[in-house]
Biopython code that builds the backbone (N, CA, C, O; Angstrom):
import numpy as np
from Bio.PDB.StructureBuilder import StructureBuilder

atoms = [
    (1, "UNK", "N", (16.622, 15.722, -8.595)),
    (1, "UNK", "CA", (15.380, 15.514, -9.312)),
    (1, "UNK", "C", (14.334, 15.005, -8.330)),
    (1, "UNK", "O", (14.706, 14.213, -7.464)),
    (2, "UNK", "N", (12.688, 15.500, -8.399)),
    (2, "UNK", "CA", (12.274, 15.503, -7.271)),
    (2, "UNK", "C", (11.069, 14.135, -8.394)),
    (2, "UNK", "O", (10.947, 14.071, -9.617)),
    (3, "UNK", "N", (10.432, 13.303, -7.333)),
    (3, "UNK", "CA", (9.444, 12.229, -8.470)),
    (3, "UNK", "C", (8.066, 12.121, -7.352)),
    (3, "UNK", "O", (8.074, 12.004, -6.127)),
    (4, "UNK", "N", (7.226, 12.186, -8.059)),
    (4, "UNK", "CA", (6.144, 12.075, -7.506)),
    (4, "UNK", "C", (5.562, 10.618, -7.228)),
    (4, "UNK", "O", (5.178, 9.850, -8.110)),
    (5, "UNK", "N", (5.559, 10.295, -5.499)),
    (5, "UNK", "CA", (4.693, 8.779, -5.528)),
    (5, "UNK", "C", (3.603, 9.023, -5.492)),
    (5, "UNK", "O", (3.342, 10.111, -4.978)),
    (6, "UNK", "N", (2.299, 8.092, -6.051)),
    (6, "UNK", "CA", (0.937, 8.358, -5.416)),
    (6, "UNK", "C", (0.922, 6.866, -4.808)),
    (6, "UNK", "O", (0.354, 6.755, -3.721)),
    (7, "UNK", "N", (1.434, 5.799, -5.334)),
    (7, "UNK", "CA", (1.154, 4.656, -4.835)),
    (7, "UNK", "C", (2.551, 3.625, -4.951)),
    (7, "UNK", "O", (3.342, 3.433, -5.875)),
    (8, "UNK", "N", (2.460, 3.106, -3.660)),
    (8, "UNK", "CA", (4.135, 1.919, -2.856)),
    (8, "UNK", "C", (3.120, 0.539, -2.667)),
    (8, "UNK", "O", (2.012, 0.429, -2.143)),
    (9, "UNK", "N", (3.706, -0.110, -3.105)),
    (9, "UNK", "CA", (3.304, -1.721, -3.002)),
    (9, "UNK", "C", (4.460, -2.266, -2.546)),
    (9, "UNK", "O", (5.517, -2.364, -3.170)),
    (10, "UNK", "N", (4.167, -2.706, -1.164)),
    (10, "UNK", "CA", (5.164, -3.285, -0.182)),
    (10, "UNK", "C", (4.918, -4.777, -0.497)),
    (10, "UNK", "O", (3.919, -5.099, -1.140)),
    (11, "UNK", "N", (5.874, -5.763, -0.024)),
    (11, "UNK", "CA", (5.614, -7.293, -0.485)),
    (11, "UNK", "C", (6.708, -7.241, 0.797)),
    (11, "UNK", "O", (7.850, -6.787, 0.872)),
    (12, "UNK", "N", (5.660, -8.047, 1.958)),
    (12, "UNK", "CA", (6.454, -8.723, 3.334)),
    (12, "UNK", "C", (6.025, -7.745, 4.499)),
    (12, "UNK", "O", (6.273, -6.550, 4.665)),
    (13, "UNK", "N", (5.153, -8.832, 5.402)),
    (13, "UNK", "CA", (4.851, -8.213, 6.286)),
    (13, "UNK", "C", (5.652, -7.137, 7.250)),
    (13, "UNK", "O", (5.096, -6.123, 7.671)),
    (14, "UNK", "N", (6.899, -7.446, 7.523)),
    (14, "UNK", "CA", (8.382, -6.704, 8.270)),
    (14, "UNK", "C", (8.954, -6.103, 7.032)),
    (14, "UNK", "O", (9.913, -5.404, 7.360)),
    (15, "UNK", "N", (8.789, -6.088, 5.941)),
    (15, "UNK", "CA", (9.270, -5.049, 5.285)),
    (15, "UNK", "C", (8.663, -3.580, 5.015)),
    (15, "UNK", "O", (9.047, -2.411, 4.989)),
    (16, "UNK", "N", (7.304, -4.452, 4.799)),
    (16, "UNK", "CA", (6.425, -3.275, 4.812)),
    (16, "UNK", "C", (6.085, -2.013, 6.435)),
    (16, "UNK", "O", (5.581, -0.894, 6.526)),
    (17, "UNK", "N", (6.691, -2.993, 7.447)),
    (17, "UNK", "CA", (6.377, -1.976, 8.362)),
    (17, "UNK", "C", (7.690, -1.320, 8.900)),
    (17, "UNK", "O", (7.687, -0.454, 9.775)),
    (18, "UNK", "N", (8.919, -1.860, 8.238)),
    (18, "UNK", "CA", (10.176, -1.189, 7.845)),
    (18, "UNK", "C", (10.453, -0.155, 6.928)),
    (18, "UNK", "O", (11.480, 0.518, 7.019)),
    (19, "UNK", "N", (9.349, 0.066, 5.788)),
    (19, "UNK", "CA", (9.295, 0.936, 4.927)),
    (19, "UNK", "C", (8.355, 1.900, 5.672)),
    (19, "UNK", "O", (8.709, 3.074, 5.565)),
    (20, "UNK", "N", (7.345, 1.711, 6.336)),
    (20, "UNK", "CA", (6.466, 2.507, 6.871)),
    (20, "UNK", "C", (6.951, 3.501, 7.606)),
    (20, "UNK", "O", (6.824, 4.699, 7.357)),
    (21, "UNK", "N", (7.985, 2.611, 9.290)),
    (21, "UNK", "CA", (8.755, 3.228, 9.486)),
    (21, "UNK", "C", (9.618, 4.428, 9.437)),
    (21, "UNK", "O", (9.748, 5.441, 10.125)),
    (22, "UNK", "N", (10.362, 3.759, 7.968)),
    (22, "UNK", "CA", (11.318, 5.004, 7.667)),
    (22, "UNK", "C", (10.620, 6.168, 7.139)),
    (22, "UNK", "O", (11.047, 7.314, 7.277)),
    (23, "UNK", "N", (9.765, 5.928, 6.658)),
    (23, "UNK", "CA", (9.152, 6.686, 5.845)),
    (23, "UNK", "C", (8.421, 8.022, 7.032)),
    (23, "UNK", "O", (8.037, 9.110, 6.604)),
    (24, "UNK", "N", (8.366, 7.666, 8.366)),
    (24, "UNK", "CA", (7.577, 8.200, 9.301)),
    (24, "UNK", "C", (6.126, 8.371, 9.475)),
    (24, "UNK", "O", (5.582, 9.267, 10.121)),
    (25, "UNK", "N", (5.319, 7.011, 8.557)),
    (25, "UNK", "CA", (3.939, 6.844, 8.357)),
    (25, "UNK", "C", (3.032, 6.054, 9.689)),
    (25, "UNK", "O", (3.035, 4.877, 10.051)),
    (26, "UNK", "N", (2.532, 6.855, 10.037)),
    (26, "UNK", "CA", (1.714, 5.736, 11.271)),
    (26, "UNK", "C", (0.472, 5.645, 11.603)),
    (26, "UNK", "O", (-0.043, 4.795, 12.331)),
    (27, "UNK", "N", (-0.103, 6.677, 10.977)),
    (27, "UNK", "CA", (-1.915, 6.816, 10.746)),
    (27, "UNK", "C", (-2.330, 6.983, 9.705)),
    (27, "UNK", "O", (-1.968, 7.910, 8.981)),
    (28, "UNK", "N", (-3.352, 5.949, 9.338)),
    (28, "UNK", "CA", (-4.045, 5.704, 8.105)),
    (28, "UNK", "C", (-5.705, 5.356, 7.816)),
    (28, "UNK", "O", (-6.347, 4.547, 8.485)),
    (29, "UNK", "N", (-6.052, 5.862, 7.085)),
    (29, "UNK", "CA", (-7.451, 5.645, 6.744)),
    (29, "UNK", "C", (-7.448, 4.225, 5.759)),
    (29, "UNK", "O", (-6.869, 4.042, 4.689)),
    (30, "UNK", "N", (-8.267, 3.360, 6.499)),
    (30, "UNK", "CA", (-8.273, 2.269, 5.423)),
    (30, "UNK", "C", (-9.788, 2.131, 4.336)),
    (30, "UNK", "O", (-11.006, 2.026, 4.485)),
    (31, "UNK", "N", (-9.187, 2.179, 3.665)),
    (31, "UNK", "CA", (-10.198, 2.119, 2.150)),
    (31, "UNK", "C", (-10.111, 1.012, 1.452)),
    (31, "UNK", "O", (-9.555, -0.021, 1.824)),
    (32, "UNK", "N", (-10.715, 1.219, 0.314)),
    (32, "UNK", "CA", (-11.530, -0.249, -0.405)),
    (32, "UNK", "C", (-10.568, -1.272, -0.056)),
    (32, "UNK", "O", (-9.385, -0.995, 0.140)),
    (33, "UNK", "N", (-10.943, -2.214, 0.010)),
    (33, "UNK", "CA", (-10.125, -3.417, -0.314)),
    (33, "UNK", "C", (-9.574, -3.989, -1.721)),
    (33, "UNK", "O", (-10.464, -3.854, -2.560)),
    (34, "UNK", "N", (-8.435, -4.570, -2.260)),
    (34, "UNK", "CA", (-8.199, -4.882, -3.190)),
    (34, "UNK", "C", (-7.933, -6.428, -2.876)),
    (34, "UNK", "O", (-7.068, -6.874, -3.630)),
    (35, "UNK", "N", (-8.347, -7.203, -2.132)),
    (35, "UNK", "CA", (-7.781, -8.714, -2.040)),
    (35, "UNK", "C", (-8.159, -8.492, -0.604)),
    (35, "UNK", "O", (-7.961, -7.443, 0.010)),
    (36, "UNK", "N", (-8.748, -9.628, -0.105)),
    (36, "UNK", "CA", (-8.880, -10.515, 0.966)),
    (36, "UNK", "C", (-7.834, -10.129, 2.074)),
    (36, "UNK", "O", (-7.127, -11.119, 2.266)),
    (37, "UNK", "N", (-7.551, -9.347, 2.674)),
    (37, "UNK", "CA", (-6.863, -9.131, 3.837)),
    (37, "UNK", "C", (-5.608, -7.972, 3.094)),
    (37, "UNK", "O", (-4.387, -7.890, 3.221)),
    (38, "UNK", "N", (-6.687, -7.143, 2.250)),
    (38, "UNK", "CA", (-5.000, -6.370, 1.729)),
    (38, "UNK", "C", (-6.217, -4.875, 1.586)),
    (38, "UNK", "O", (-7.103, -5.014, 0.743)),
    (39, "UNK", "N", (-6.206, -4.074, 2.077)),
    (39, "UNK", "CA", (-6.760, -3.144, 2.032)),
    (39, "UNK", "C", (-6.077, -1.668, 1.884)),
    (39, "UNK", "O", (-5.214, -1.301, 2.681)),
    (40, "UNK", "N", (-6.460, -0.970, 0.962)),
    (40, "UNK", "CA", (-5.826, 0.719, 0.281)),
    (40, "UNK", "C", (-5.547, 1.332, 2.142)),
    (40, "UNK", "O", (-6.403, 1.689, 2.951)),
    (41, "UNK", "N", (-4.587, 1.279, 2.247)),
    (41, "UNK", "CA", (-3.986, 2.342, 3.516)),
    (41, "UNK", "C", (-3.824, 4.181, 2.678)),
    (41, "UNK", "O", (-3.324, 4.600, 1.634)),
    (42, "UNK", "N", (-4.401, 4.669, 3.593)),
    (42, "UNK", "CA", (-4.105, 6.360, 3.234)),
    (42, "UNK", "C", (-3.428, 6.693, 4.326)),
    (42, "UNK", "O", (-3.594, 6.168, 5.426)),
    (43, "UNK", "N", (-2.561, 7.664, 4.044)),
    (43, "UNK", "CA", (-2.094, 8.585, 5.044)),
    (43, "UNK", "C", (-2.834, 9.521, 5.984)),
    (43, "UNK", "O", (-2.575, 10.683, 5.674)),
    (44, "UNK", "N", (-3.761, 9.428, 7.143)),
    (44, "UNK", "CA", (-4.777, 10.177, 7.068)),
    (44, "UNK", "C", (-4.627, 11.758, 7.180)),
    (44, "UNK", "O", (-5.695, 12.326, 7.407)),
    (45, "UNK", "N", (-3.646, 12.478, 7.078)),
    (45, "UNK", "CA", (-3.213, 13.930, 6.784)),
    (45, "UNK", "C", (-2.814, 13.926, 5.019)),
    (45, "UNK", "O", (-2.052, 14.792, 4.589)),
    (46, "UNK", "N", (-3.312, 13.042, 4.239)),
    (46, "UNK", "CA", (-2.975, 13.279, 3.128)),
    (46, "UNK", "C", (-3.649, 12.244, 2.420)),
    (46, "UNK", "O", (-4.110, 11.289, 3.045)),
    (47, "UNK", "N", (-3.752, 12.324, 1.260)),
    (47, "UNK", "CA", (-4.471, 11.957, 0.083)),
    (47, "UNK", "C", (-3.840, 10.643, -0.608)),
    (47, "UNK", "O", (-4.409, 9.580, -0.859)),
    (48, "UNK", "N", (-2.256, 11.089, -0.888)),
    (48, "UNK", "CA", (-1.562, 10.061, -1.477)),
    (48, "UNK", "C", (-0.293, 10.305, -0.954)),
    (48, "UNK", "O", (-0.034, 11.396, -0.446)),
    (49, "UNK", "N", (0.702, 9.214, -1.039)),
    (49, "UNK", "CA", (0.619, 7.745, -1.238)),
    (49, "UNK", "C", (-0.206, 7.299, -0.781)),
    (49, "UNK", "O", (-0.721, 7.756, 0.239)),
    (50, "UNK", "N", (-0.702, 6.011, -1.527)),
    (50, "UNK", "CA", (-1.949, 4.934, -0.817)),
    (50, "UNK", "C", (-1.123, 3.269, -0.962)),
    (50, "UNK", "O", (-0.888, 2.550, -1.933)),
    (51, "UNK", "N", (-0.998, 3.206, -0.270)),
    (51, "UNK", "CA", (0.122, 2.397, 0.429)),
    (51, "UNK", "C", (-0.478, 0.763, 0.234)),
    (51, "UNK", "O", (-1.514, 0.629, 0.884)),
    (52, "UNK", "N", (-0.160, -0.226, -0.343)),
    (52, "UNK", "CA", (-0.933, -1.957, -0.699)),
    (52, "UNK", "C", (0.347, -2.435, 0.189)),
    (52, "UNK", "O", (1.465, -2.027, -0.125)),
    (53, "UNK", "N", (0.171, -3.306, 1.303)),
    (53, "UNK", "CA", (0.797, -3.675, 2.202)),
    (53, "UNK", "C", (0.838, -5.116, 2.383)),
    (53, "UNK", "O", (0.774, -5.543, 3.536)),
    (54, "UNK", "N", (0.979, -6.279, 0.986)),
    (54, "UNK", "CA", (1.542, -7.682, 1.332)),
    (54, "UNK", "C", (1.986, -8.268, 2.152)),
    (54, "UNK", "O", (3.177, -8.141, 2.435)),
    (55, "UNK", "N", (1.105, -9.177, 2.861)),
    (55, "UNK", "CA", (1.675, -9.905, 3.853)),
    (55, "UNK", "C", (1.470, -11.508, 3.925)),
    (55, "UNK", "O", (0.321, -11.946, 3.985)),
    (56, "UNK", "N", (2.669, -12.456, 3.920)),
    (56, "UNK", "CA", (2.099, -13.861, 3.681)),
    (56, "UNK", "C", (1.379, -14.605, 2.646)),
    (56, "UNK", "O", (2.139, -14.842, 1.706)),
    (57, "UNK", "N", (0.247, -15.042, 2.474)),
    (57, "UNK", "CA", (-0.401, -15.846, 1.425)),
    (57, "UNK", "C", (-1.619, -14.862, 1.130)),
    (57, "UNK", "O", (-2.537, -15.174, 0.371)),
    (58, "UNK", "N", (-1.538, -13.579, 1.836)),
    (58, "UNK", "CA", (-2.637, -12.910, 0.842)),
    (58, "UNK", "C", (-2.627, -12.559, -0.538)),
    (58, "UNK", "O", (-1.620, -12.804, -1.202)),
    (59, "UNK", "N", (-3.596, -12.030, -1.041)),
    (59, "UNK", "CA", (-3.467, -11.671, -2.535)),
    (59, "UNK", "C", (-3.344, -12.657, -3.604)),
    (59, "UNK", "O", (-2.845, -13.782, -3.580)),
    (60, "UNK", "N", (-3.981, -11.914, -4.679)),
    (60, "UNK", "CA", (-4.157, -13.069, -6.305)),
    (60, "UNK", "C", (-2.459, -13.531, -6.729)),
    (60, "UNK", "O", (-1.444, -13.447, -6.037)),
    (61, "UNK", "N", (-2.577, -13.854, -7.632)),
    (61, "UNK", "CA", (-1.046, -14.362, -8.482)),
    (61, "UNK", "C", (-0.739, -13.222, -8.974)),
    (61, "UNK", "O", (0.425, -12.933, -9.251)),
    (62, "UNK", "N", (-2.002, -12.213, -9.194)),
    (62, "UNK", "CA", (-1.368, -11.336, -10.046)),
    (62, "UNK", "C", (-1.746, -9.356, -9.342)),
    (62, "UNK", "O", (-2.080, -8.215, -9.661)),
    (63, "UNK", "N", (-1.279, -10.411, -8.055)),
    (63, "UNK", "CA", (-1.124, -9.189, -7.058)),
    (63, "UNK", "C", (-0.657, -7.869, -7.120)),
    (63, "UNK", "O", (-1.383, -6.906, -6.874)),
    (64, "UNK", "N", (0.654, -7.772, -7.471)),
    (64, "UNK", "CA", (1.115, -6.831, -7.655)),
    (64, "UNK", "C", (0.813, -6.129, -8.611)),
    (64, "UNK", "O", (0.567, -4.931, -8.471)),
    (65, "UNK", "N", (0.757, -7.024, -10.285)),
    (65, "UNK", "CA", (0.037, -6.109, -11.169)),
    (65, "UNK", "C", (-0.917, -5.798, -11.023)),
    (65, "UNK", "O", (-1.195, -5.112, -12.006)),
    (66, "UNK", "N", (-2.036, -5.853, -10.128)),
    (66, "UNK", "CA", (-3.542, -4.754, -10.215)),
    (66, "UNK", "C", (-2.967, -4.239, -9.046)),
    (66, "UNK", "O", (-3.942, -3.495, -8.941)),
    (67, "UNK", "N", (-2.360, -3.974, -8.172)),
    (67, "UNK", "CA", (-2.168, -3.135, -7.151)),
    (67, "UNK", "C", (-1.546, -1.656, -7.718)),
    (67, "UNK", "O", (-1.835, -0.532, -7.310)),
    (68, "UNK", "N", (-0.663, -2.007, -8.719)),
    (68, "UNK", "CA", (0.001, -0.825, -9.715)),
    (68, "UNK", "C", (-1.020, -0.235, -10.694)),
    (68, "UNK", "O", (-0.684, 0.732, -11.378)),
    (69, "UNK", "N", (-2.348, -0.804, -10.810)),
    (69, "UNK", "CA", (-3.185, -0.408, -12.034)),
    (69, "UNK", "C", (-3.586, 0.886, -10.992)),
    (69, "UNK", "O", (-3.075, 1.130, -9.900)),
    (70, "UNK", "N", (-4.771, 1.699, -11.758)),
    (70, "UNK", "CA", (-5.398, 2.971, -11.329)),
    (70, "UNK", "C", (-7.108, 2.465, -10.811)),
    (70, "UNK", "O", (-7.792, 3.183, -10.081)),
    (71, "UNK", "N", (-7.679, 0.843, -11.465)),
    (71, "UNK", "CA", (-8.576, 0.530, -10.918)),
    (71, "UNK", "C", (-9.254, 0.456, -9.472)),
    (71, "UNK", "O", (-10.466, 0.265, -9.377)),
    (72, "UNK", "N", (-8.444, 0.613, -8.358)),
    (72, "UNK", "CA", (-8.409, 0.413, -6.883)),
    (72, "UNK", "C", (-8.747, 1.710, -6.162)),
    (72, "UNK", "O", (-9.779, 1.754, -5.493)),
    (73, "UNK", "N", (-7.911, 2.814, -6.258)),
    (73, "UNK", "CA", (-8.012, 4.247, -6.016)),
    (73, "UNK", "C", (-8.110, 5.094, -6.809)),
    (73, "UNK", "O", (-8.185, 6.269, -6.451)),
]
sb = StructureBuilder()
sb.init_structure("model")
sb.init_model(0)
sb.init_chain("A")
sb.init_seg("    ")
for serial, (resi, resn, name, xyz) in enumerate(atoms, 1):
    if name == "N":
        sb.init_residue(resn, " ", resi, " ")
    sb.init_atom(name, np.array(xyz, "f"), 0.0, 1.0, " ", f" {name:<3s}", serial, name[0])
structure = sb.get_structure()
């Protein structure tokens, strides 16, 4: 069964560039910001996934839930 991502919300700076990694992602267009040091990563050969990349004490309490909303991208 094949599933469509448009959007990965990583939580941890070394995880997220462990997921990036595997994933074979390494150039990105950065777009709007959603929080203070957390900015929409694009793939820049592609459209989507748009990648929210947590790291440390950035971001609201309720980080993750608007990162999953459709308000951002």
């Amino acid at each position: 069964m094949h599933h469509h991502v448009d959007r990965l919300v990583i939580g941890g700076g070394e995880t997220s560039g462990a997921v990036l990694h595997v994933l074979g992602m390494t150039t990105f267009k950065v777009e709007s910001s959603m929080a203070p040091g957390v900015p929409a990563l694009v793939p820049v050969y592609e459209k989507k996934p748009v990648f929210f990349l947590e790291s440390g004490n950035f971001g609201q309490e309720d980080f993750f839930v608007r990162a999953l909303k459709d308000v951002y991208v």
